[in-house]
N, C-alpha and C positions, 0 to 999 in steps of 0.2 A: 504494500500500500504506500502512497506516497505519504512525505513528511510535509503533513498538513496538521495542522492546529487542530483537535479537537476539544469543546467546551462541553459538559456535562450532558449537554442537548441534544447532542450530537451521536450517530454511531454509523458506522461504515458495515454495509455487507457487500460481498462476492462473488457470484457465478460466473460458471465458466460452462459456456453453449458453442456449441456448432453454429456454422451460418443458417441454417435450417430454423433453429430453434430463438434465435435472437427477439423477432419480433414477437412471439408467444410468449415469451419471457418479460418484455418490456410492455407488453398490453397486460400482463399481470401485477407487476411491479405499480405502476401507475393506477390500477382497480385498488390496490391495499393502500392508498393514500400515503399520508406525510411524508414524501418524498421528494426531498432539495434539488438533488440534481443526480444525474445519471454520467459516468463515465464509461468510455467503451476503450477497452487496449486489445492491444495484439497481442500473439502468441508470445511474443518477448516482452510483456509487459510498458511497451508504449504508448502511453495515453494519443489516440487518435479522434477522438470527439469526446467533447462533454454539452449537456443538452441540461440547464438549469431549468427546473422548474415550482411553479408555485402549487402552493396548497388550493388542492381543487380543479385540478386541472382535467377537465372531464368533454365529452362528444365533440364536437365540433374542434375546440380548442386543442385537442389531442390526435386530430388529423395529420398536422402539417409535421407534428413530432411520429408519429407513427412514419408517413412517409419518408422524412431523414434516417429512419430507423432501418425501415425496408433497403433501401441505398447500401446505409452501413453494412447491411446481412449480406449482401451481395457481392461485397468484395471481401470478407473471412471467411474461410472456411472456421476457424478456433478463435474463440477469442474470450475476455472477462469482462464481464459488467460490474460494477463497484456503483454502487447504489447510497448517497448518503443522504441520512433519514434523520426526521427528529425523534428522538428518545422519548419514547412515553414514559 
């Protein structure tokens, strides 16, 4: 994980998908709420996109990230999502 600041509010989770599985993964991620922002790396751990998002981010509004999402899946085959999330 990267050497990023966390505050008590804060927690990082993991997954690691196929290019297949990426968008299933992230229309689920985004259904469980409080979720800050979304990071996607490669197989070597390099952050290639991060996609911030607000609380509430639901139909319409979760299009145009779905479709960056779809893009992303299409050029990995492996790769890790790091999902950071507000701590309940």
């Amino acid at each position: 994980m990267n050497e990023e600041k966390k505050d008590a509010k804060t927690r990082f989770e993991e997954f690691r998908v196929n290019g297949n599985e990426v968008l299933g993964k992230v229309k689920e991620i985004i259904h469980e709420g409080n979720v800050r922002r979304i990071i996607f790396k490669d197989e070597h751990g390099k952050t290639f996109m991060e996609i911030p998002l607000t609380i509430g981010v639901v139909g319409a509004l979760a299009a145009p990230i779905l479709a960056a999402v779809g893009g992303v899946a299409a050029l990995a085959s492996n790769m890790t999502i790091v999902v950071e999330k507000i701590a309940d």
